[in-house]
C-alpha positions as CSV (number, residue, x, y, z in Angstrom):
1,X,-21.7,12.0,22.2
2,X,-24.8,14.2,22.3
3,X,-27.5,15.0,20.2
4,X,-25.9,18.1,18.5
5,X,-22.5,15.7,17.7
6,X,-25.3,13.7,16.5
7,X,-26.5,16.4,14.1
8,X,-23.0,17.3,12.8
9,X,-22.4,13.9,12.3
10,X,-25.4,13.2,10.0
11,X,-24.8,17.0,8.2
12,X,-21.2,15.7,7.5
13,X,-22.4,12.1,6.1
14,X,-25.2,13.9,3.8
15,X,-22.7,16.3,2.4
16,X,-18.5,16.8,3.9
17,X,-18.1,19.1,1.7
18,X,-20.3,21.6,4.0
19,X,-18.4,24.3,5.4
20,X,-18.8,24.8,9.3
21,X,-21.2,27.9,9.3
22,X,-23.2,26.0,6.6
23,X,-23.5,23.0,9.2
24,X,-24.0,25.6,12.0
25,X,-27.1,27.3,10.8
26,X,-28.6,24.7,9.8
27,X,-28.0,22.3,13.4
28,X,-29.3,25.6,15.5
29,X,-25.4,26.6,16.8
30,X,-22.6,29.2,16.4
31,X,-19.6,28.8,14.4
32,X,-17.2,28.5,17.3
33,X,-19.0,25.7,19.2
34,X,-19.5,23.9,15.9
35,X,-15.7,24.1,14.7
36,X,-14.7,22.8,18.3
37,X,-16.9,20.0,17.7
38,X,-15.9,18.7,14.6
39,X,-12.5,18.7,15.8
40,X,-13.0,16.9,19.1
41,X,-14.9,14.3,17.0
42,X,-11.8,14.2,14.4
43,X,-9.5,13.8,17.4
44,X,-11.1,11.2,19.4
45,X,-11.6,9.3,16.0
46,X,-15.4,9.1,15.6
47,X,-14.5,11.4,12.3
48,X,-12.1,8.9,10.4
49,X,-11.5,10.7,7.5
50,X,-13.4,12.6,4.7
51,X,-14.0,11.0,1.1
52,X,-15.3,11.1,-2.6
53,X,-18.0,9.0,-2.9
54,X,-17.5,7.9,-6.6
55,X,-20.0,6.4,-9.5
56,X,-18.1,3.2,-10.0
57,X,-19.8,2.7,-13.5
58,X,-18.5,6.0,-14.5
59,X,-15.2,4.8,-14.2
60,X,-15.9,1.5,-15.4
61,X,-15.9,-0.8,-12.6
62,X,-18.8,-2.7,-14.0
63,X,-18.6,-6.1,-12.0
64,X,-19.2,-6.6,-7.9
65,X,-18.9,-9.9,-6.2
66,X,-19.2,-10.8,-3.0
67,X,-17.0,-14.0,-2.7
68,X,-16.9,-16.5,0.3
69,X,-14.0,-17.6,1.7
70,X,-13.3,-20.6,3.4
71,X,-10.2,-21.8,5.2
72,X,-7.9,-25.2,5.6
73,X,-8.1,-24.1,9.4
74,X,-9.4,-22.1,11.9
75,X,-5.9,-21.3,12.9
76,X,-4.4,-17.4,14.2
77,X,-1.5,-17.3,11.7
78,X,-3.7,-18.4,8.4
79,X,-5.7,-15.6,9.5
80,X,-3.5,-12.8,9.9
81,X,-2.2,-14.0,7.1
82,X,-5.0,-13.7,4.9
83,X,-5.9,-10.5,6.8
84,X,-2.6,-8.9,5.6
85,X,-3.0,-10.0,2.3
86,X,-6.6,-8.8,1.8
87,X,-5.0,-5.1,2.8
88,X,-2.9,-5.6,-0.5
89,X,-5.8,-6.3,-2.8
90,X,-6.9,-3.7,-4.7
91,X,-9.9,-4.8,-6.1
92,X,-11.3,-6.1,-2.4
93,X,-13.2,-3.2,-1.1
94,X,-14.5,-5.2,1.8
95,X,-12.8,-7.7,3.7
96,X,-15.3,-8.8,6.6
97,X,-14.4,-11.8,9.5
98,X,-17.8,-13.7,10.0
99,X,-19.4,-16.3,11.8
100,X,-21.0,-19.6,10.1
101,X,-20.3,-21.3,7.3
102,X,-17.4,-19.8,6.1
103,X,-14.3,-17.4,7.5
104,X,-14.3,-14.5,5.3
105,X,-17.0,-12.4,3.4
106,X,-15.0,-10.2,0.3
107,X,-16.4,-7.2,-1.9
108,X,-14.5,-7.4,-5.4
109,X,-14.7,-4.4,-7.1
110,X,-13.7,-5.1,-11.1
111,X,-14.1,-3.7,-14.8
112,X,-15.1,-6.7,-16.5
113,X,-15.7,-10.5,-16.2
114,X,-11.9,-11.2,-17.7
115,X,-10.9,-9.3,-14.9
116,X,-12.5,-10.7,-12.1
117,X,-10.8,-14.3,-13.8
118,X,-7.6,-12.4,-13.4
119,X,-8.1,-11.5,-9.8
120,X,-9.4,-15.2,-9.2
121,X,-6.9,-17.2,-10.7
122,X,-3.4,-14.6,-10.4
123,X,-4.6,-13.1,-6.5
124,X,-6.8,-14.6,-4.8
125,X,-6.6,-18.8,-5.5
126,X,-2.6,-18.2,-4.7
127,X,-3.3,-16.8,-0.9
128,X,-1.9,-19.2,1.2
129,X,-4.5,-20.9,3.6
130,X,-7.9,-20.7,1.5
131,X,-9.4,-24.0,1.2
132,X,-12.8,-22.8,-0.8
133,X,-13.9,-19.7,-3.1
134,X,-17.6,-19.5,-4.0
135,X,-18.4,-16.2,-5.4
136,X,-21.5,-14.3,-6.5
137,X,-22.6,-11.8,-8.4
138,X,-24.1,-8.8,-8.1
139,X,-27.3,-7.9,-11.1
140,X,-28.0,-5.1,-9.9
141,X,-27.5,-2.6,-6.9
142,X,-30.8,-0.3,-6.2
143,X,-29.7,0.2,-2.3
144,X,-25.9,1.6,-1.7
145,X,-25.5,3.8,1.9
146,X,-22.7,4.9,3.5
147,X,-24.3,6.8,6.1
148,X,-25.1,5.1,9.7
149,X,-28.0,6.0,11.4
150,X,-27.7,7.6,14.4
């Protein structure tokens, strides 16, 4: 990866919806060599895929919490285990493996308070393998980026 990939990339994260002469005026290149680019970087998988970015409020997703989960054991099987089920969780938007104190660090992405007491007690508590759930809540969000630095 160059510094021109590098300049489509960052074109694309401020705005996909940029056609390719759009992103190749304003990154110094022709259409061609542009086009060609994008696609080798959607081939090779740099490019996953392209997205809405939505206003959760707007659609009434009101609460985020970031819950820690712990564990019986440290063992392969309880984790791909909880792994899988994470993947079938719709209100987990994140589902991160970490180091220290706990296994597994969760985004929950809900409308309401009742709701997140819903996904508590009817999802998540009845995953096989978790041993401790201490959650917190978001008051308010002033940073939110999806675009890497590069």
């Amino acid at each position: 990866m160059d510094a021109v990939d590098k300049k489509i990339l960052n074109e694309l994260q401020n705005n996909a919806k940029q056609n390719t002469k759009q992103i190749a005026a304003k990154i110094g290149l022709s259409v061609t060599p542009t086009y060609e680019r994008i696609k080798r970087l959607e081939k090779n998988g740099t490019i996953k895929k392209y997205v809405a970015l939505i206003d959760r409020e707007i659609i009434g997703k009101q609460i985020i919490a970031y819950c820690q989960i712990t564990l019986f054991k440290h063992q392969k099987s309880l984790i791909d285990e909880f792994k899988k089920k994470m993947l079938d969780l719709y209100e987990v938007m994140e589902c991160h493996h970490v180091s220290g104190n706990f296994d597994f660090l969760i985004k929950i992405v809900v409308n309401d308070m009742n709701s997140f007491q819903v996904f508590i007690n009817e999802k998540l508590s009845v995953v096989e393998g978790i041993s401790i759930i201490h959650s917190s809540f978001v008051l308010d969000s002033f940073k939110e980026s999806t675009k890497y630095s590069l």
